[in-house]
C-alpha positions in Angstrom: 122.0 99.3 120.5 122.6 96.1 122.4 125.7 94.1 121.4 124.9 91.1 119.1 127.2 88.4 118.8 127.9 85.2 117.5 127.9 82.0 119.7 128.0 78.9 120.3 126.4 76.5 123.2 130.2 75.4 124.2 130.5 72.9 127.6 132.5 76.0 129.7 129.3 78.3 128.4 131.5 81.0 126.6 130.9 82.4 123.8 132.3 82.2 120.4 132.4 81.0 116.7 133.5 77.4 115.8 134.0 76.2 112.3 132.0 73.0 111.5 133.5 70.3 109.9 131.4 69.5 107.1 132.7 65.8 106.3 131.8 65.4 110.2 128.5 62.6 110.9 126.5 63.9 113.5 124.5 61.6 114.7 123.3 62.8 118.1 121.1 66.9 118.7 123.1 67.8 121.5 126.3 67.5 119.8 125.0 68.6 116.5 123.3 71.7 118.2 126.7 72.3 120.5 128.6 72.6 117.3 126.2 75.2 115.2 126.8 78.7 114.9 124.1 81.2 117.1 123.8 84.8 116.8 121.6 86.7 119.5 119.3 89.5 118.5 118.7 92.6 120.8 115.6 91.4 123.0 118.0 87.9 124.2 116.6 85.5 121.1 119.3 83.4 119.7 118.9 82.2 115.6 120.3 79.7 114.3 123.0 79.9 111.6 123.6 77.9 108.5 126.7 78.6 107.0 127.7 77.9 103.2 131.2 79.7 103.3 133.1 79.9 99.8 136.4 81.3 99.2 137.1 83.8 97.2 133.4 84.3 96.3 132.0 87.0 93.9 129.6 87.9 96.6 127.0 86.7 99.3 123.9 85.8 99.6 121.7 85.5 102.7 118.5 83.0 102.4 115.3 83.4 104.2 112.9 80.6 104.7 108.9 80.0 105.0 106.6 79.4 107.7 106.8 76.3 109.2 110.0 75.4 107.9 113.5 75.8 108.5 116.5 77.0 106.7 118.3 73.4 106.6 116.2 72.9 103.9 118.2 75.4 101.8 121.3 73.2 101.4 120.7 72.1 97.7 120.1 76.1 96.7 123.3 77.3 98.6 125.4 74.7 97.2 123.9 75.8 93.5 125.1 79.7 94.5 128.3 78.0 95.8 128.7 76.3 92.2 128.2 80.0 91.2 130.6 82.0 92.8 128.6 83.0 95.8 129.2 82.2 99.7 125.8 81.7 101.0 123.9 82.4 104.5 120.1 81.0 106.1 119.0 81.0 109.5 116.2 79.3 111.6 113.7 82.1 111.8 112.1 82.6 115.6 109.8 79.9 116.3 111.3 78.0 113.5 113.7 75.1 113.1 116.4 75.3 115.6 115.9 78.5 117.1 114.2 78.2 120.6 110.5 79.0 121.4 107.5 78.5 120.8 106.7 77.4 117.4 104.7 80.0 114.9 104.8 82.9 117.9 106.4 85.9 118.1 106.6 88.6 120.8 106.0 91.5 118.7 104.5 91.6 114.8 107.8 93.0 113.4 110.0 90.5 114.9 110.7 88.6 111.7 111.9 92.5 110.1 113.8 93.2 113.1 115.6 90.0 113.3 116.7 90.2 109.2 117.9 93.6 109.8 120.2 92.2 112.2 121.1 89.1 110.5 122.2 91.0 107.0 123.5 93.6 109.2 126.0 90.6 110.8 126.4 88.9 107.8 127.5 92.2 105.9 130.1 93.0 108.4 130.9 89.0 107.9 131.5 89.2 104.0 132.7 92.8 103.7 130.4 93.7 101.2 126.5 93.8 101.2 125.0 90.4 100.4 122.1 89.5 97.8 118.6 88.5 99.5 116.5 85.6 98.7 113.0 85.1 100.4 110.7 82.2 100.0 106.9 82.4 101.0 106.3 84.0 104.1 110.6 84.4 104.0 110.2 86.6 100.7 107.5 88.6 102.3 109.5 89.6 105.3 112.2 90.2 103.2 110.8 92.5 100.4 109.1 94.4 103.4 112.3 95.1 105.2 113.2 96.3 102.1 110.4 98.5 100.9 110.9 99.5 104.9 114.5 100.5 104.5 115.6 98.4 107.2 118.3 97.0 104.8 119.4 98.0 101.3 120.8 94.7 99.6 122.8 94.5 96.3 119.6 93.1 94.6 116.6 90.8 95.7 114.8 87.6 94.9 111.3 86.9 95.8 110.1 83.1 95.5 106.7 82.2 95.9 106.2 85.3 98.3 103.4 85.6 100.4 101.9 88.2 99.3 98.4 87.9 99.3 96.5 84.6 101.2 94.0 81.8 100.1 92.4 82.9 103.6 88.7 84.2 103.2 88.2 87.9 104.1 86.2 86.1 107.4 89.4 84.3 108.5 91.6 87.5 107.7 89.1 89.2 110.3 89.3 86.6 112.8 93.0 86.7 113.0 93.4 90.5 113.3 91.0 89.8 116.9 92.4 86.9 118.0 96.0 88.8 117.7 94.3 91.5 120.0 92.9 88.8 122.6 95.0 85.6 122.2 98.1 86.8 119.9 100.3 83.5 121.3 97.5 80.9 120.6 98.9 78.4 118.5 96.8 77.1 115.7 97.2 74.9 112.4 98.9 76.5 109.3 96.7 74.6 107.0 99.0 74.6 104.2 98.7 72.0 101.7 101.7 70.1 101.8 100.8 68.1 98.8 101.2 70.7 96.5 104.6 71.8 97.7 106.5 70.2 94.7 105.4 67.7 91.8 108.4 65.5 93.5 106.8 63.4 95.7 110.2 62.9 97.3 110.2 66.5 98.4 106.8 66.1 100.0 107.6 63.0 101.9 111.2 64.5 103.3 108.7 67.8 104.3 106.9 65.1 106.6 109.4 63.3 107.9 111.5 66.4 109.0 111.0 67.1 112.7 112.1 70.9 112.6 109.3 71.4 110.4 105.7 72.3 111.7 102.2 73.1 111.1 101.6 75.9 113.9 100.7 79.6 113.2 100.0 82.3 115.8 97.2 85.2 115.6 99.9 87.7 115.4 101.8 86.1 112.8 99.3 85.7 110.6 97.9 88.9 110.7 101.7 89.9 110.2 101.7 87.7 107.4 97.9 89.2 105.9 98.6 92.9 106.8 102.4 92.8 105.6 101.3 91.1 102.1 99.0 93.8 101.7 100.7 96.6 102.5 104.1 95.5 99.6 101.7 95.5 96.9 100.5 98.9 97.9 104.0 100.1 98.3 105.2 98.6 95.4 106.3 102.0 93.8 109.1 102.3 96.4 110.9 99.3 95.0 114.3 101.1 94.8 117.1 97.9 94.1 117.0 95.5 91.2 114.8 91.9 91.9 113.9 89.2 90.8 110.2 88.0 91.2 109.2 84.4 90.7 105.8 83.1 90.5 104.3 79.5 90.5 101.2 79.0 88.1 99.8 76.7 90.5 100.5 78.1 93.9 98.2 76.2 95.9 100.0 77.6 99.4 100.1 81.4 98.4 97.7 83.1 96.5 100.1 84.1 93.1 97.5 87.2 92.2 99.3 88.8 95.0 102.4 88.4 92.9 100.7 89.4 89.6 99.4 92.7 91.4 102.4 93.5 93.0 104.9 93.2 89.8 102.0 95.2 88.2 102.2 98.2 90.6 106.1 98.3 90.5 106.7 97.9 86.7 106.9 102.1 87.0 110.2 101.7 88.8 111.4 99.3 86.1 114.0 97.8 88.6 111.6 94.4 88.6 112.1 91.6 86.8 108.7 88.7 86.8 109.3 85.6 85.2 106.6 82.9 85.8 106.1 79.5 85.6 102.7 78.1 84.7 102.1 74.4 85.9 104.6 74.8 89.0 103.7 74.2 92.5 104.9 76.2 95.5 108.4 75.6 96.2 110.2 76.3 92.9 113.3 75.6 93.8 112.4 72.2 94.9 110.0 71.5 92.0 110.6 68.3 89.9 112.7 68.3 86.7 112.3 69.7 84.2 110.7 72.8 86.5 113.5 73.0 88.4 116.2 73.2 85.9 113.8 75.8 84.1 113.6 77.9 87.2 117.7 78.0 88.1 118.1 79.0 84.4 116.1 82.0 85.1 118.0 82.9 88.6 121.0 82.1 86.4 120.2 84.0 83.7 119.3 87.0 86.0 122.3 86.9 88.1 125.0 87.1 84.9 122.7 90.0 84.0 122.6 92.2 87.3 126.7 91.2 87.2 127.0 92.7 84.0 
């Protein structure tokens, strides 16, 4: 297996992990991207790390982000797990955010599982003790595949907004299983509705503005992304570790029957828990109040639960 490390783009070029000073203003990338925490995967790809370290935590919890975003996003929801007892991991997913390349490509179509498996694998050895998982959109569907895959067995699971089934017409599906054959790199337009993220039009408008968020998606990732959802509800009787699946009423981005379908198929292994919320748009943990509060009550709620 190659070696996988952490790093960091220091001026002398060696490697290494710095701690970041959080009270610190960065004003300028290369400095802000000198400072930040790397760690290479096995094919030379370096991720980029987001670190919300508490002491003496009950536990971890490693965060996975949707397409087109980035895991800086995550900041409000790490600090609530802080508040909570738990230290708290993302990273930039490849062709996301930070982490170099091209944006919404990848070189293979189970890059996003291999990558996980090595960044809970890291962040395991890290905390001493297998983290939670928490995977939003397309960042839920990786992670409940790399579960139902056993590429990683964590403590318990939390599935927002997955991506389990599209709004993409049987036609498009079709077109993007060829074009990932012929032109798997060609970048095209997500076509996600930004304007139903969140009812807070605050949330939209900082989605806009951000420039490590994008609207590209490649052949192969979206057929990753239609054969991947497919194939979790059809597996959904090997759902072996307790989760937590949460649903938005009026998912606009994801198609939520893919959710309904899947917490259908795995109510057999009675490890799943399905709480939804009618009237929500796609990002629940961004929603506005009093959605929000109504959503953290339920990972709350959950959490003291599985502790018990």
């Amino acid at each position: 297996m190659p070696h996988v490390r952490h790093r960091t783009a220091t001026d002398d070029g060696k490697a290494g992990v710095r701690q970041r000073d959080p009270l610190a203003h960065r004003t300028n990338d290369t400095e802000r991207k000198r400072d930040a925490a790397w760690l290479e995967m096995p094919d030379g790809q370096p991720l980029r790390l987001h670190d919300w370290p508490l002491p003496q935590a009950r536990g971890g919890v490693l965060l996975v982000h949707g397409l087109g975003e980035h895991a800086g996003r995550y900041g409000d929801l790490a600090r609530w797990f802080n508040a909570h007892g738990y230290a708290a991991r993302s990273y930039d997913q490849r062709g996301h955010g930070e982490s170099p390349g091209p944006r919404g490509v990848l070189s293979h179509p189970d890059d996003l599982l291999a990558d996980l498996a090595v960044v809970y694998a890291d962040y395991t050895r890290t905390l001493g003790a297998a983290p939670l998982l928490l995977g939003h959109s397309m960042g839920g569907l990786v992670a409940l595949r790399a579960v139902l895959d056993e590429r990683i067995t964590p403590q318990a699971l939390v599935l927002s907004s997955p991506a389990l089934r599209s709004h993409a017409s049987p036609g498009l599906r079709r077109l993007a299983a060829t074009l990932a054959r012929l032109a798997p790199n060609l970048r095209l337009r997500n076509g996600l509705d930004l304007e139903r993220l969140s009812h807070d039009p605050q949330v939209v408008a900082a989605y806009r503005d951000d420039a490590l968020c994008h609207d590209r998606v490649s052949p192969r990732l979206a057929d990753f992304i239609f054969r991947a959802g497919a194939a979790c509800i059809a597996d959904a009787d090997r759902l072996e570790v307790p989760a937590l699946l949460l649903v938005a009423g009026e998912d606009a981005l994801v198609d939520a029957a893919g959710s309904r379908d899947f917490s259908a198929a795995a109510a057999r292994t009675k490890r799943l828990t399905t709480r939804y919320f009618a009237g929500l748009y796609h990002e629940l943990f961004n929603e506005a109040e009093p959605g929000r509060g109504q959503v953290l009550m339920q990972l709350e709620d959950w959490l003291e639960r599985l502790a018990a």
